[in-house]
C-alpha positions as a printed Julia matrix, in Angstrom:
454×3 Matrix{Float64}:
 -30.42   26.33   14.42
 -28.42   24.24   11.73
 -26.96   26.2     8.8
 -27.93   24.35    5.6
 -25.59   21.92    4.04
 -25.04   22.35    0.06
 -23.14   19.49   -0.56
 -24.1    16.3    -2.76
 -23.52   12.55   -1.92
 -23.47    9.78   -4.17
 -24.04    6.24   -2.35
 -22.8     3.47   -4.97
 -19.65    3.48   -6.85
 -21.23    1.23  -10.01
 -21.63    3.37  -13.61
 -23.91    5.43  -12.76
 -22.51    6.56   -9.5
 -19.72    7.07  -10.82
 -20.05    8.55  -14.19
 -22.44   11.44  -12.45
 -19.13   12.18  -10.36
 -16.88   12.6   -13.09
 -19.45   14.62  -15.08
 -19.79   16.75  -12.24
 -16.01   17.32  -11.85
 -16.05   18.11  -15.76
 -18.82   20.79  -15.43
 -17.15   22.63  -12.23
 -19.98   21.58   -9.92
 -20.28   24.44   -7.54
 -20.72   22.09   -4.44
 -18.71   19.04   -2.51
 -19.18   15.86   -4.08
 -18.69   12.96   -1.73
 -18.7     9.34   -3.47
 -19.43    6.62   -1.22
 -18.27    2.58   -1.61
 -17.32   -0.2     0.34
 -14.87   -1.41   -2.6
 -11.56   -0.12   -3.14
 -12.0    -0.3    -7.08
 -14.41    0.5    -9.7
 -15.14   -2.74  -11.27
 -16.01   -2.83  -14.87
 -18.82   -5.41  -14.84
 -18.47   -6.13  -18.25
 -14.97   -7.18  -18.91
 -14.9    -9.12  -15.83
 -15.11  -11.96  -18.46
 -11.78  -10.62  -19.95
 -10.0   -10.12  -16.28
 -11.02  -13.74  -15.22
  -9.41  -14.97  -18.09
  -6.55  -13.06  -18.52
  -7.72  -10.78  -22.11
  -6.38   -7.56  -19.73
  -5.22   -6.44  -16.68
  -5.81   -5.04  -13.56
  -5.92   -1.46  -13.77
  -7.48   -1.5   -17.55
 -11.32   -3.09  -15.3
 -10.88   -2.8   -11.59
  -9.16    0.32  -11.37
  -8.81    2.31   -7.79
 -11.58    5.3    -7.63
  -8.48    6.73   -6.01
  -6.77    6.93   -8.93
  -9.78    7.64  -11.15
 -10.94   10.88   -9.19
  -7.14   11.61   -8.9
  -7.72   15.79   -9.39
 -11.52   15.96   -9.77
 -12.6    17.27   -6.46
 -14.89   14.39   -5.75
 -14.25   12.85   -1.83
 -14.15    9.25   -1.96
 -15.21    7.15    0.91
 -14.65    3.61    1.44
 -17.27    2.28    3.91
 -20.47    0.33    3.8
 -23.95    2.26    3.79
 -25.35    1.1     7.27
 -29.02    3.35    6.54
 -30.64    5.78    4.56
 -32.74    8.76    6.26
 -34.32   10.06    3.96
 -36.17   12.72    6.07
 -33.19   13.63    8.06
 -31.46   13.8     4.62
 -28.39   11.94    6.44
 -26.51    8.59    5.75
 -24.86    6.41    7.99
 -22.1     3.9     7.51
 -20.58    1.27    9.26
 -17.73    2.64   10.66
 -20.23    4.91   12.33
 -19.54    8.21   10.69
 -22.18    9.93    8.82
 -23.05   12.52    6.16
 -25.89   15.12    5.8
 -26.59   16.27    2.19
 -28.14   18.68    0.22
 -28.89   16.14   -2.84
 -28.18   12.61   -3.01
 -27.64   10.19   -5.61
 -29.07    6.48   -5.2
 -26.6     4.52   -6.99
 -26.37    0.91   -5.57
 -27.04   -1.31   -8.11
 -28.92   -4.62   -7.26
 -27.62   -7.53   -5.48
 -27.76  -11.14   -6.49
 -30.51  -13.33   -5.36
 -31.02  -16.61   -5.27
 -34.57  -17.48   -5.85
 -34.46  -19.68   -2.22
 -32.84  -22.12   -4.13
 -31.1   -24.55   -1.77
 -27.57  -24.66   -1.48
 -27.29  -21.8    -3.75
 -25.39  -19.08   -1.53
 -23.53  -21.34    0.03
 -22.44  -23.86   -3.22
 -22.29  -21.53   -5.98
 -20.17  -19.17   -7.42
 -21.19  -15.79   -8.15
 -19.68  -13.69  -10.66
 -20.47  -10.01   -9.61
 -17.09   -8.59   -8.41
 -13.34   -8.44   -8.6
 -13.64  -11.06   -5.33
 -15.81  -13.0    -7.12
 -13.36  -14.14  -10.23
 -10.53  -13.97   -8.14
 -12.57  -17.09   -5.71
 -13.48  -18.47   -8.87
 -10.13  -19.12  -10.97
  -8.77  -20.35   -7.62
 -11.92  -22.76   -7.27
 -11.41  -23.93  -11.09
  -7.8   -24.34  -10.84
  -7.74  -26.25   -7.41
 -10.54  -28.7    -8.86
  -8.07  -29.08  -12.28
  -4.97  -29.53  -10.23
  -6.85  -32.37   -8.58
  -8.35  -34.0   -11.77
  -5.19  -34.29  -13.17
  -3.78  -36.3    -9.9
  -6.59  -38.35   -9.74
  -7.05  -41.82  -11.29
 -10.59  -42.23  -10.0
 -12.41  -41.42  -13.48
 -15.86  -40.59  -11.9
 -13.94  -38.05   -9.33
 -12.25  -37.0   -12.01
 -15.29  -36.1   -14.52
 -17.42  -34.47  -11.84
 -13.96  -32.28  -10.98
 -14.13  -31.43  -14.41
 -17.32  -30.48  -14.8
 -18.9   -27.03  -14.68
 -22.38  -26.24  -14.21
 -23.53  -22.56  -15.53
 -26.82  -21.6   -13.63
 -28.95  -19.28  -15.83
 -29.34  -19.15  -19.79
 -29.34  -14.93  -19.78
 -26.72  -12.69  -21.13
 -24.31  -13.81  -17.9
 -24.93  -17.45  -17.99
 -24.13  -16.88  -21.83
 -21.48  -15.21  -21.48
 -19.86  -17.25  -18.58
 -20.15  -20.6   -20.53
 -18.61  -19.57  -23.65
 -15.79  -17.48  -21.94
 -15.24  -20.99  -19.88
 -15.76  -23.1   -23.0
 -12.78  -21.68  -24.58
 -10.11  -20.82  -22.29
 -10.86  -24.06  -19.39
  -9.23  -25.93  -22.25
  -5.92  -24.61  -21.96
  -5.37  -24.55  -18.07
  -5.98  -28.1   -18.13
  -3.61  -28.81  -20.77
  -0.66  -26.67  -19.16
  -1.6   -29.18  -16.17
  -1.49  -32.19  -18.67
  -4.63  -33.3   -18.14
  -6.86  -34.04  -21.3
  -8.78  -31.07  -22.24
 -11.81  -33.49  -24.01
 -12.4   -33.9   -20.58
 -14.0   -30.92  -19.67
 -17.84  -30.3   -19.32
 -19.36  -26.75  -19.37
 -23.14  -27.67  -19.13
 -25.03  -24.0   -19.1
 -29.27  -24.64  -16.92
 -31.97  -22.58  -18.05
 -35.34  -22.08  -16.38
 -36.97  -21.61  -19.5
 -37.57  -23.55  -22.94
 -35.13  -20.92  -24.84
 -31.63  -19.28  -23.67
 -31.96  -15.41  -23.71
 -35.23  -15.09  -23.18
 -37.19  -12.09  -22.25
 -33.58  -10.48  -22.46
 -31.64   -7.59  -24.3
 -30.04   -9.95  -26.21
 -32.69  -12.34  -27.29
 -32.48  -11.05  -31.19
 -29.22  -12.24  -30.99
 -30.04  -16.14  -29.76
 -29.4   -18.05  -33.02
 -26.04  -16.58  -33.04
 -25.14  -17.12  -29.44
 -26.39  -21.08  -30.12
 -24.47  -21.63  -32.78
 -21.94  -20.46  -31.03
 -21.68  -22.31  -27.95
 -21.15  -25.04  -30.27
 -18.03  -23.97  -32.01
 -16.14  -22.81  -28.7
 -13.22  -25.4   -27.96
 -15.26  -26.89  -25.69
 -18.55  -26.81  -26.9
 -21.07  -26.0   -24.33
 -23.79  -28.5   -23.2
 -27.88  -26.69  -23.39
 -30.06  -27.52  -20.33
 -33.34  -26.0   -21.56
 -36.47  -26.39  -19.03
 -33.67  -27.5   -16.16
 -35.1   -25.83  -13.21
 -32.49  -25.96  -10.38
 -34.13  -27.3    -7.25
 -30.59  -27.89   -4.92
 -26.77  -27.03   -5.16
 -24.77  -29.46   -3.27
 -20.91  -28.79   -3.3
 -20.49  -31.69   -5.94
 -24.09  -31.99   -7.89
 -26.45  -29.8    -9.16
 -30.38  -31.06   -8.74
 -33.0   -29.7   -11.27
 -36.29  -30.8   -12.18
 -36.7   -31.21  -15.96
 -40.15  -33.2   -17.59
 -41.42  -33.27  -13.54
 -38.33  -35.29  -12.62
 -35.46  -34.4   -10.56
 -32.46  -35.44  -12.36
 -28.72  -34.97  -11.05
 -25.7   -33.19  -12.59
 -22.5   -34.14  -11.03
 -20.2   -31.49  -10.4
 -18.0   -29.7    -8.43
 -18.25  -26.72   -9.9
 -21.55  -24.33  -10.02
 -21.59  -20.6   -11.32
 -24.42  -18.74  -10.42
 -26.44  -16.06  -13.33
 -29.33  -16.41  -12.34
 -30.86  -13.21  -11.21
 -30.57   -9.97   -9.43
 -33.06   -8.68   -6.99
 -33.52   -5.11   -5.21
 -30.68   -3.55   -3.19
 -31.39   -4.09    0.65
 -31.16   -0.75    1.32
 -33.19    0.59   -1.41
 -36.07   -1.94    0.07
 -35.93    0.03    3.28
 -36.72    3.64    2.17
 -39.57    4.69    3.37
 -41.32    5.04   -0.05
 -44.91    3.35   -0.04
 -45.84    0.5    -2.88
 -47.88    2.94   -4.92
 -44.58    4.78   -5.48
 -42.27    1.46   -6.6
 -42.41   -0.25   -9.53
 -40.97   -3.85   -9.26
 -39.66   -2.54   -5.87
 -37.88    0.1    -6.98
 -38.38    3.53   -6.16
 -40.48    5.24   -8.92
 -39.01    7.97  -10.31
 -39.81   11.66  -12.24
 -38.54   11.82  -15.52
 -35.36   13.98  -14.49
 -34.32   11.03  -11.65
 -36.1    12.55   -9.27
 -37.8    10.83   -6.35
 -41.52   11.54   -6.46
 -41.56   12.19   -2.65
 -38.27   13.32   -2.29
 -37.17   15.44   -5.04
 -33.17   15.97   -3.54
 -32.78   12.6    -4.24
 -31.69   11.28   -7.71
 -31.81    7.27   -8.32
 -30.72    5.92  -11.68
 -29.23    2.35  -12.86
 -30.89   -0.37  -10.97
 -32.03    1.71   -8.54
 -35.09    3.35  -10.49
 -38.14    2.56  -11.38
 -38.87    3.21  -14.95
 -42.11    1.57  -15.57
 -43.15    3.67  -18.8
 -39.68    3.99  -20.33
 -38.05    0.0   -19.45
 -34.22    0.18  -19.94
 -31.55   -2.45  -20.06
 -29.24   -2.8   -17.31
 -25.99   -2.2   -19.32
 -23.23    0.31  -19.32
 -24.19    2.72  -22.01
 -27.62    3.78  -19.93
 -25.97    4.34  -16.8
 -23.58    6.63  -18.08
 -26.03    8.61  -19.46
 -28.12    8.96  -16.73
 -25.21    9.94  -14.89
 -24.43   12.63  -17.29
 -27.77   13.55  -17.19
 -27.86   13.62  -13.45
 -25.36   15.23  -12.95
 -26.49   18.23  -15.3
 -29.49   18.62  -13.04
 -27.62   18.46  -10.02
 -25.55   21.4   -11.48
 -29.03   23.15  -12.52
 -30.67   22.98   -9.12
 -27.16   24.39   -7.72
 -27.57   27.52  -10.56
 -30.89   28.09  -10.55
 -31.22   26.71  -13.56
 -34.38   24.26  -15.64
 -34.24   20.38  -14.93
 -34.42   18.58  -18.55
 -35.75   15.44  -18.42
 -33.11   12.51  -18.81
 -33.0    11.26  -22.62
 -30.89    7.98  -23.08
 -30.35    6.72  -26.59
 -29.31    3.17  -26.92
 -27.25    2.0   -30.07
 -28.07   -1.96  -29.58
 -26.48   -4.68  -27.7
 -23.1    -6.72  -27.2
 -22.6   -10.06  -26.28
 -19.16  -11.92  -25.26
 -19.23  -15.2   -26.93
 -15.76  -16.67  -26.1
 -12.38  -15.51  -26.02
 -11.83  -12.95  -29.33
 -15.04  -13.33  -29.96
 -18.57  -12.02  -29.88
 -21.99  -10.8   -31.24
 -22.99   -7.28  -31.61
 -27.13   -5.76  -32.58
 -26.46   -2.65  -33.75
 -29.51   -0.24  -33.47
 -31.69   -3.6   -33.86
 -31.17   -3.43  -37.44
 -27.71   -4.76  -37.91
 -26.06   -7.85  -36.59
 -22.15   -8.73  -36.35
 -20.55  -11.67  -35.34
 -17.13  -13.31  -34.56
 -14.05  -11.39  -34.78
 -15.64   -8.3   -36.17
 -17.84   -7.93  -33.33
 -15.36   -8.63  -30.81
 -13.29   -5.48  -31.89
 -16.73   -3.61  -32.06
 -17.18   -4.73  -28.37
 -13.84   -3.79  -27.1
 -13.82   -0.39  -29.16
 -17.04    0.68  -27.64
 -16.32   -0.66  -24.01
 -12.85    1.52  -24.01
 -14.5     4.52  -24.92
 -16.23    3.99  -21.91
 -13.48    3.68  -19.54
 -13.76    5.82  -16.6
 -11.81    9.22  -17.12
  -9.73   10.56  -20.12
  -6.51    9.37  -18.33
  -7.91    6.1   -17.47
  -9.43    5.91  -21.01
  -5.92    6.69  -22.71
  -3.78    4.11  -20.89
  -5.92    1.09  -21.54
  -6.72    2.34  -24.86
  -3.24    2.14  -25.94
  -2.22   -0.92  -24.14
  -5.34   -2.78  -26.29
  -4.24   -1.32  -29.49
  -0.7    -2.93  -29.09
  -1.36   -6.23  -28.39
  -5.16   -6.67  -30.7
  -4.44   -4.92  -33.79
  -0.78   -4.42  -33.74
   0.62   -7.71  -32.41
  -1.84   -9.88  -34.06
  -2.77   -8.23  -37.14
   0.73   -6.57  -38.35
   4.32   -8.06  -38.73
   6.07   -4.85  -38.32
   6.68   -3.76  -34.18
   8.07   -0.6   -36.03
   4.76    0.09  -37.31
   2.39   -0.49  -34.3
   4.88    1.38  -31.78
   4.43    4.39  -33.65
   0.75    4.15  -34.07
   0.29    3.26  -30.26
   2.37    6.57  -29.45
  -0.28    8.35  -31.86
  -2.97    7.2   -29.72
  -1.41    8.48  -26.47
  -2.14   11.79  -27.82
  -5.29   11.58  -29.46
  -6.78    8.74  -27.09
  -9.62    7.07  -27.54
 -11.11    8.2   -30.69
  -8.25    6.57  -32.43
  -9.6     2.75  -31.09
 -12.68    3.74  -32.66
 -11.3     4.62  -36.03
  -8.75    1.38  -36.12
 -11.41   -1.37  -35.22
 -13.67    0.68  -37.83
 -10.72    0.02  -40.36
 -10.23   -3.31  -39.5
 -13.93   -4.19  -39.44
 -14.38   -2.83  -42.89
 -11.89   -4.39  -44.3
 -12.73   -7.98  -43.04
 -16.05   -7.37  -44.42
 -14.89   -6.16  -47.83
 -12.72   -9.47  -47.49
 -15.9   -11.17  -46.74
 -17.58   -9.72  -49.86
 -14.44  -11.34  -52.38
 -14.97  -14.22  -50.99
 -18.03  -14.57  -51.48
């Protein structure tokens, strides 16, 4: 007979896998914790904008988990998930090892699809991953380097030309990040930066539709305008074929062309693979995912936590951002440590304090608590303040902390180095609490600047 194994595995290495790892590691979890991903690196999905185009570095949003569960206890595994058994509680990976587990955390996230568009996957760029903007800046750069060689002006347009896919909070994002920064790549090249086309392709009459950050659409439009490039609204464009130079949608029942080399794909996300293939019946999903009790619990299988993008919701909807999968992993991971105790479940509360939207480089819109809205530089500091205090890990947390304080507030906003030296040491100690105070300083006084101008 098999002794029982008391040990918990988290497949997934996205927020909410990994926040319910480090908040078991904070509350002395009395059991192994084994984290499971094929990536080397966390990747903090949203300042991927600011690592494609060079706002910060490396180890500030793809950090190694090795170096983020440096002294927490938590086993980390790189390897791909081959199957789930969810009755033999075991999981199976591709190098053909395996683990057995007492509880298990479902944190996978979704994958993209592409809505059998043809072409797509093969012809368009994804923006999901490290991998993903490292293929894309040397796509981009290897179609500027050629436009500004070329003397063939149609090549040249359709080189410099890029086609965003999808008018949600991605596609938004993607265009005006491109709109602003394209512009200066082609101009260290020599090239003509008037040039450049960013043309952004939505499905639907309006951008931002039936998404978290539809209250802030009349911002985000007037927006796209003022970026250095300003960005080129496809409303109603439904993409029919990617071809490696052109982009065919139907718009008004008639399939019209865009030419260009370039194609970025936000269009969607679907259910992970592997969540699809649990054995869980349809009267226990919700939009294909696996329907959950209100402390993460599987209905059928009540070891097994899901949370993030692997849960089905359907009476309490969340957003897909940052802020709700770490606290479900906090909040998974406190009933992880209950069932280890003995102790009450609590059912998972998440509070969400509005929405943030990156609008181009230094700048962005913020809904605060759906009752306040912020936009250009102000928000952008409100953005970046609230994204570092979510950094993985105090350590994590500090360094990149710091590192953003010197160069956005102190480099750019004060003539003394004296000055923001000693106030960047300051926040080596205290950490991130001191971004928070600083951007609220700054913030407050731009608006009281505002208010004398006005």
């Amino acid at each position: 007979m098999n002794s029982p194994v008391y040990q918990t595995v988290i497949i997934g290495g996205g927020f909410t896998g990994l926040f319910t790892a480090l908040h078991l590691a904070h509350e002395h979890y009395p059991r192994s914790v084994i984290l499971i991903d094929k990536n080397e690196c966390f990747c903090f999905k949203p300042l991927l904008y600011e690592y494609f185009d060079g706002e910060m570095d490396t180890f500030q949003v793809v950090p190694r988990f090795s170096e983020l569960l440096k002294g927490s206890g938590v086993i980390f595994v790189q390897d791909a998930v081959q199957s789930i058994d969810l009755h033999q509680r075991e999981v199976k990976l591709a190098s053909g090892n395996s683990y057995n587990y007492s509880n298990l955390v479902l944190a996978l996230g979704s994958v993209t699809t592409y809505h059998q568009v043809e072409g797509a996957k093969e012809n368009a760029f994804p923006f999901w991953t490290q991998e993903d903007a490292i293929a894309l800046e040397r796509h981009l750069r290897g179609c500027f380097q050629r436009a500004v060689q070329t003397e063939d002006s149609e090549e040249r347009r359709k080189l410099l030309t890029v086609g965003v896919v999808g008018g949600g909070s991605s596609g938004v994002e993607m265009a005006a990040t491109l709109a602003d920064f394209l512009p200066h790549w082609y101009e260290v090249l020599g090239g003509n930066s008037s040039e450049i086309r960013i043309v952004l392709l939505n499905h639907g009459k309006e951008i931002l539709n039936d998404d978290i950050n539809n209250p802030l659409r009349p911002i985000a439009e007037k927006e796209l305008q003022k970026r250095r490039i300003p960005v080129e609204i496809l409303t109603g464009a439904e993409v029919t074929t990617i071809h490696p130079n052109a982009i065919e949608y139907k718009h008004n029942e008639q399939i019209k062309t865009l030419a260009a080399h370039s194609a970025i794909w936000t269009a969607g996300t679907s259910v992970h693979p592997l969540i699809k293939d649990l054995p869980i019946s349809q009267e226990h999903r919700y939009h294909g995912l696996p329907l959950v009790t209100p402390t993460m619990q599987l209905l059928d299988f009540p070891e097994v936590f899901a949370g993030g993008d692997c849960a089905g919701l359907p009476d309490n909807s969340l957003p897909p951002t940052a802020q709700v999968a770490y606290q479900q992993g906090a909040n998974i991971a406190h009933n992880l440590r209950a069932i280890a105790l003995g102790e009450e479940l609590k059912p998972v509360k998440v509070n969400t304090r509005g929405t943030l939207l990156k609008l181009g480089v230094n700048n962005a819109a913020a809904n605060l608590f759906n009752v306040f809205e912020v936009a250009g530089e102000p928000a952008h500091l409100i953005r970046h303040a609230t994204y570092l205090t979510l950094l993985p890990t105090p350590i994590h947390d500090f360094k990149a902390a710091t590192e953003w304080v010197d160069e956005e507030i102190f480099h750019q906003h004060f003539n003394s180095q004296d000055v923001g030296k000693k106030v960047v040491q300051a926040a080596e100690i205290v950490g991130a609490g001191v971004v928070g105070i600083l951007a609220a300083r700054k913030l407050l006084k731009m608006l009281g600047d505002e208010d004398k101008r006005d």
